[in-house]
N, C-alpha and C positions, 0 to 999 in steps of 0.2 A: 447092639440091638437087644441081646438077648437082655442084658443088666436093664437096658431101660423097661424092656417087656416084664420081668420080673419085679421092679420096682413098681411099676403099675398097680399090680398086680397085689403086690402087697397094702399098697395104698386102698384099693379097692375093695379087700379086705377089711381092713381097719374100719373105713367110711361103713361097710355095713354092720359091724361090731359095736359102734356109734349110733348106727340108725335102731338096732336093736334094743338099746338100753335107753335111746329114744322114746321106742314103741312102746315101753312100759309108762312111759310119762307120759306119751299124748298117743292114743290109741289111733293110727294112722291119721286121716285128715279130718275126720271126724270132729276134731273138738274145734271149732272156726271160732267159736265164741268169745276168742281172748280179746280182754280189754275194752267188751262193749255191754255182751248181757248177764257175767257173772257178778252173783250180788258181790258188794262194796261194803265194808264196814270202815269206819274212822279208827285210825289207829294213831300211837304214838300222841292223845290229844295233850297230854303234859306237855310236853315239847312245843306241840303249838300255841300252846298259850302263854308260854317263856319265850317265843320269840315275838307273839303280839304284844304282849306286856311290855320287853326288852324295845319292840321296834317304836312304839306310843310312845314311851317314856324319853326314847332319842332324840325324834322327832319335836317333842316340847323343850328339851335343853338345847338341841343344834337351834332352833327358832330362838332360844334368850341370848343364847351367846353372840349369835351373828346380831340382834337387833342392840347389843349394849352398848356395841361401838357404832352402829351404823348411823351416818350419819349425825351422829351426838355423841360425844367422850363418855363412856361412865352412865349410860343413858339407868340404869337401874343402880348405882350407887356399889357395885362391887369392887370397887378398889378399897374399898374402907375394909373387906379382909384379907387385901393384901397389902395395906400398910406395915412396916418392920418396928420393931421395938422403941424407934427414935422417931417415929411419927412423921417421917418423909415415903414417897411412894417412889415404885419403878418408873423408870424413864418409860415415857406411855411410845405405842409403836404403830402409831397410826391409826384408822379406821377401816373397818370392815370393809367397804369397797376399794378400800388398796389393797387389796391379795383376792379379793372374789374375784376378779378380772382374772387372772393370772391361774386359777383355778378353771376358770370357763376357757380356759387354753386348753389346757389339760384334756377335760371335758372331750371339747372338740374334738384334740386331735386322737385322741382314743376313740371317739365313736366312730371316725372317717379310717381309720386304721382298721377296726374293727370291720365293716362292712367294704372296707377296699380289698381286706384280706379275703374273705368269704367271697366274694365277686370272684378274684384270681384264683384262689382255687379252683374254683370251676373250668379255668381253663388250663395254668399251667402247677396242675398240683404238684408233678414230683417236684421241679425245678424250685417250686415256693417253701415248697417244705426244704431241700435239702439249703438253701439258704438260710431259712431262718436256725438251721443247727450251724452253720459252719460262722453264722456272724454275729451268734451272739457271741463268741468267745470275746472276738475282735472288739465287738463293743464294749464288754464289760474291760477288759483291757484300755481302749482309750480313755472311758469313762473314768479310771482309777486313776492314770497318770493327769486329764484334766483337774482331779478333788487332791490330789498332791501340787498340780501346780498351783490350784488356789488356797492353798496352806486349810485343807480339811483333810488330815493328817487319816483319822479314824476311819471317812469313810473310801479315803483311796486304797489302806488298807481292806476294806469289807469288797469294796469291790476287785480288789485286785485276788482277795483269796476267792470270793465267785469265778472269774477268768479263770482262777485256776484248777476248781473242782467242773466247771465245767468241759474246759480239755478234756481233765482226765477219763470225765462220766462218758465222753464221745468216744474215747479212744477205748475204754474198755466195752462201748456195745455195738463198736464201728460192722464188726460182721455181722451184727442182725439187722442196721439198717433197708439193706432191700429188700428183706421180708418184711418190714414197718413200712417202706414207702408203697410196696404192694398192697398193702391191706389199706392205707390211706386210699389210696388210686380210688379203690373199690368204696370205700366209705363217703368219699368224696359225691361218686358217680352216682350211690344211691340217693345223699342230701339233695341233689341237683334233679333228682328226677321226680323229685317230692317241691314243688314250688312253694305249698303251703308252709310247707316246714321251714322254707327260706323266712318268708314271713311273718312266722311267730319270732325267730331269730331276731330280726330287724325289730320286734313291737316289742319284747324282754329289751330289750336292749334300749330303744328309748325311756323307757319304765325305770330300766337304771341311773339313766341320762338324768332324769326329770327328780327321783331320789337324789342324785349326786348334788344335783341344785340344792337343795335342800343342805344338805351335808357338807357342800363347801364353803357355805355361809356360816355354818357353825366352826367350821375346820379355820377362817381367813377372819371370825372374831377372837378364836382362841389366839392365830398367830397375833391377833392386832393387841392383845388384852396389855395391863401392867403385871401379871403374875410373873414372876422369875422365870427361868430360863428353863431348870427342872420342871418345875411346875407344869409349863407348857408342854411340853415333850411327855409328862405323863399323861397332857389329858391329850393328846393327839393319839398318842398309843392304845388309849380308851376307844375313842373316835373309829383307828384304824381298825382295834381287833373287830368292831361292831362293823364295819364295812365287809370285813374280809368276810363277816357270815351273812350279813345280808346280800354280799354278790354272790355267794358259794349256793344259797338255797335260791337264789335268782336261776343262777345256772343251774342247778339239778332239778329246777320244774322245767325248767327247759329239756332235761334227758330225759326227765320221765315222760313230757310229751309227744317228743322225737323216738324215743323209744319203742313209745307205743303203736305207734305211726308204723316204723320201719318194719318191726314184728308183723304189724296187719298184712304190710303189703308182701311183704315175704312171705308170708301162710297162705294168702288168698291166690298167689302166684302172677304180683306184679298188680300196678296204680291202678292199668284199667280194666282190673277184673271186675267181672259183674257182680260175682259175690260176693264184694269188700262192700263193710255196711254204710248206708250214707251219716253224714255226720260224724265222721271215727274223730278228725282231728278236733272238732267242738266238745265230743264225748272227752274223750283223752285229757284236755284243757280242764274240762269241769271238774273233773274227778282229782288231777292233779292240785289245782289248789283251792279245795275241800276235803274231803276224804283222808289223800294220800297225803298232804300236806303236811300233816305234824310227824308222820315219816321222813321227810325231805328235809326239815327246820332238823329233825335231830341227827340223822346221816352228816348234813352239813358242817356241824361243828367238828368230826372228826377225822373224816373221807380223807379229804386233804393232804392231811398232815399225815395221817399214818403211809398213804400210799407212794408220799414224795422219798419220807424216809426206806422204802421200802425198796426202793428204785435205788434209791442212794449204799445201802446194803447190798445192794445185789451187784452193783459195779464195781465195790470196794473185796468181796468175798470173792471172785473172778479173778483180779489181778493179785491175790494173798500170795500165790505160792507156796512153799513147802516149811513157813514158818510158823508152827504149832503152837506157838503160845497167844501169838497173834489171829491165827486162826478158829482157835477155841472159844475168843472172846465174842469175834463177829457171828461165829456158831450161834450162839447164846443169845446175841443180840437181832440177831436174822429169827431165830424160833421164836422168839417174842413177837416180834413184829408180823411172823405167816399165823402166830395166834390170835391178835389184833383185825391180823388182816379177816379175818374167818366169819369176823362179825362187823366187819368196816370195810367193804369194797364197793367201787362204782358199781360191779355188776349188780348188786342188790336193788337200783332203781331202774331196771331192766326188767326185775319182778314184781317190784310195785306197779310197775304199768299195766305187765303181762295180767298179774295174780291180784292183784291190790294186799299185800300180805302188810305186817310189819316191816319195819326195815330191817329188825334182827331178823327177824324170819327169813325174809329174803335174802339175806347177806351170808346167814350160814346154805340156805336150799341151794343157790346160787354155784357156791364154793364148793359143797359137796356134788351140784351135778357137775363140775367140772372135774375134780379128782375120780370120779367114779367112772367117768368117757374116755380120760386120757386130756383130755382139751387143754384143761391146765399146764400142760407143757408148751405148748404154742402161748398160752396167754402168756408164761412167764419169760418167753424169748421176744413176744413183741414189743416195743417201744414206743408205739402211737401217742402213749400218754402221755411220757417224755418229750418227745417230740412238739407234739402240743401245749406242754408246758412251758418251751421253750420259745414258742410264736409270742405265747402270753407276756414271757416274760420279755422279749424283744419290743410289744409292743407297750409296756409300761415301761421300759426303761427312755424308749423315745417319747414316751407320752410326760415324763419325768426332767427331763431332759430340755426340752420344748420349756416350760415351765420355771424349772431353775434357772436357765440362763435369760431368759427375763426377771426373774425376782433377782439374778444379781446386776444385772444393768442397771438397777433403781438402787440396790441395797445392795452392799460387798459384806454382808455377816451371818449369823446365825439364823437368822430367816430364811435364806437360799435354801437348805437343807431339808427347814420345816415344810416349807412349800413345793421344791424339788422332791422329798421321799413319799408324801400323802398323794400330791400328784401321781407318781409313780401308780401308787397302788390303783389309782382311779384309776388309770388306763391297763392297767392288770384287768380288772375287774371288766373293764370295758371289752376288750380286746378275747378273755376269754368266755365271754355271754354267745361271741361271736363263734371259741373255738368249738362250744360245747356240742355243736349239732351233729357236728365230726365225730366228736369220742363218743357220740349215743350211738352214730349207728355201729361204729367198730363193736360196741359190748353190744349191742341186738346180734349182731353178724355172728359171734364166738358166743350167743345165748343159742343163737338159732342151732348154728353150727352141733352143739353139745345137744341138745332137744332130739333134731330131726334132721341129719347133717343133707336129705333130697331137699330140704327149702333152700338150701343155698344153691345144690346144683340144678332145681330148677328154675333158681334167677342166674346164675351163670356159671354153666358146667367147668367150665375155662379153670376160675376161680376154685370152686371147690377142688379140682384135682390135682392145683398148687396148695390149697388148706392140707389137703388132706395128705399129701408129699411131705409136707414141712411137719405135720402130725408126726408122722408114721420116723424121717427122722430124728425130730426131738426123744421121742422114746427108744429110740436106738441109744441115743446119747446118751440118757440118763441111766438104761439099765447096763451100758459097759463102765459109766462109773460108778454105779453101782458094785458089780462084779470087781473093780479093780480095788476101791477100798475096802469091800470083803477081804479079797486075797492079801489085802495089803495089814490087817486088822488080825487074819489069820497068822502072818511073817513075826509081827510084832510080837502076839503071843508064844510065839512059837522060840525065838529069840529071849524071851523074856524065861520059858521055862528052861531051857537050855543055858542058861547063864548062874555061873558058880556063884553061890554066896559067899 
């Protein structure tokens, strides 16, 4: 009793030390005004007109491509540059409506994946989440031994080393799991309590749907075309990486306006307070894709990637152990990446919503209110993002899957691949428009959290006093190894001067 009394206590502590460095940021409750009547300026508009430029410009080549084969071979005369030096052409590979079918599978079953997922959540979130960690290993494991039995030698290799970094990533962050499925629970509980918020979800999401249209007509003229076999696979790769950003800033107008949402209702002290302004989620909306938009287009190209690597660093630097040559390098390669990170995290569209700032702006403000509360410790033990990376990717390998094995019922070659991996990606895409509402509110939660850590405990006391528990020992943790590589840094010198030339 007394250890627990004392641990309270200490917690308690902490949370007000939190609240304090708070109170310098937002002067008690005083400032209500986020995210509705601070002026706005447009930021980042470079960026937005590199992706309006980039998304026009798609848009008119995915319409040629799909329309060259469709329904007429060659319908604009481009095989005449892909005739070879002897004046014969590729074996032609059918017409655009033979693979747009087989795409509109895809399609499908990503969006019903997508909205089947979000529905279940609502009811059995831990069980859904800890399934989707424990099966994708299994699947990308079957999926490898099925691309060997079909003699696709390359990709049962690719997936069979996925199986494999996956295990390991699970096994080395298996003890943070139920502080991740806690914090989900809670993220969960607030998307659900926000209906609107359900529904901007579902309208992003056909928005992608109705783009995909578009894109798998260009993706199912490329597969159909006579260009060689490279040829196709680089402009697919074109195709893809132009998807991967147009879903990535799909999804992050979706954070920023979930975001801004979950902030209000947290400040104002829950949905049905009288003082939450009317209009928040149409404000939020508008601001998002205007204003804050060439923010979002440019976050989007990096967020991503830095943040998967980052995740990927931190389970590998965990399980190093005491081999120093080995561990110097990931040293090196982890402080790169927490410097990247500084200026490239999801929480910076947390601040866009809150502040309407830049996206640097925010990505470093962000960062630094977190190292400055302590918060960052907790951010860097939880795995929600992971987690939900991993629903993503579950639900684009089935979405992938679904697709392949139709394009090879009709076709046993190289097509299968082409149309089984873009597939893929489409229900990536699909699947995570769905996850995003989730990961907005986790980062509002651990925004709130660092700001004014009584907005959390006055949406649920419960809650903040496991936050604020798990706080209090993560910095336990890091300042005893702290302390031990000191002492340890001290032996070595000490060893070293003591040692005869």
């Amino acid at each position: 009793m007394s250890d627990s009394h004392s641990s309270s206590s200490d917690s308690a502590s902490l949370a007000a030390t939190d609240q304090n460095v708070g109170r310098s940021r937002r002067i008690g409750n005083g400032d209500q005004t986020l995210t509705t009547d601070i002026p706005r300026h447009w930021h980042d508009i470079f960026w937005l007109g590199v992706f309006l430029f980039h998304l026009t410009g798609l848009a008119l080549a995915l319409a040629v491509l799909g329309l060259n084969r469709f329904k007429k071979s060659d319908r604009f005369n481009f095989d005449r540059y892909t005739t070879n030096t002897t004046g014969t052409v590729g074996n032609s590979h059918g017409l655009t409506e033979d693979y747009w079918p087989m795409y509109g599978l895809g399609g499908a079953v990503g969006t019903v994946l997508g909205w089947a997922w979000l529905l279940l959540l609502g009811f059995q979130a831990n069980h859904m989440m800890k399934f989707s960690v424990h099966i994708l290993t299994t699947y990308l494991a079957v999926v490898s031994v099925l691309c060997f039995w079909s003699d696709h030698f390359f990709w049962g290799v690719t997936f069979a080393i996925g199986a494999a970094l996956q295990f390991l990533y699970v096994i080395s962050v298996i003890d943070r799991l139920p502080f991740t499925m806690l914090v989900l629970r809670k993220a969960v509980k607030m998307v659900w309590s926000l209906p609107e918020v359900m529904r901007i979800s579902y309208a992003f999401m056909l928005v992608m749907l109705l783009w995909m249209a578009l894109w798998s007509f260009g993706a199912a003229g490329v597969v159909a075309s006579n260009i060689n076999i490279n040829g196709r696979w680089w402009l697919l790769v074109v195709l893809s990486l132009s998807l991967f950003w147009t879903g990535a800033v799909l999804c992050n107008t979706v954070h920023v306006i979930v975001s801004g949402m979950v902030f209000l209702v947290l400040i104002h002290g829950g949905q049905e307070a009288a003082s939450l302004p009317p209009n928040s989620l149409m404000k939020s909306l508008r601001y998002s894709v205007t204003k804050s938009f060439g923010s979002i287009c440019y976050g989007s190209l990096f967020t991503a990637a830095i943040r998967t690597l980052r995740w990927e660093i931190r389970g590998l630097r965990s399980k190093i152990g005491k081999n120093e040559c080995l561990l110097c390098c990931v040293d090196f390669l982890f402080n790169l990446v927490e410097t990247l990170v500084r200026f490239f995290n999801k929480y910076a569209y947390v601040q866009i919503a809150v502040h309407g700032k830049s996206f640097n702006h925010s990505a470093r403000d962000a960062w630094e209110l977190f190292q400055s509360t302590g918060v960052e410790a907790i951010v860097a033990y939880d795995c929600s993002g992971a987690v939900l990376l991993m629903v993503t990717l579950l639900g684009g390998l089935i979405t992938g899957t679904c697709s392949g094995v139709w394009t090879h019922i009709k076709w046993d070659d190289d097509r299968v691949t082409m149309v089984g991996s873009t597939a893929m990606l489409m229900g990536m895409a699909l699947v995570g428009l769905a996850m995003v509402a989730v990961e907005s509110a986790v980062t509002s939660i651990y925004i709130c959290y660092a700001e004014d850590p009584l907005l959390i405990h006055r949406w649920d006391a419960e809650f903040f006093n496991q936050l604020s528990e798990a706080l209090h020992q993560r910095l336990q943790h890091r300042s005893s190894r702290a302390r031990e590589v000191l002492t340890q840094n001290r032996l070595n010198a000490g060893i070293q001067v003591n040692t005869p030339l």
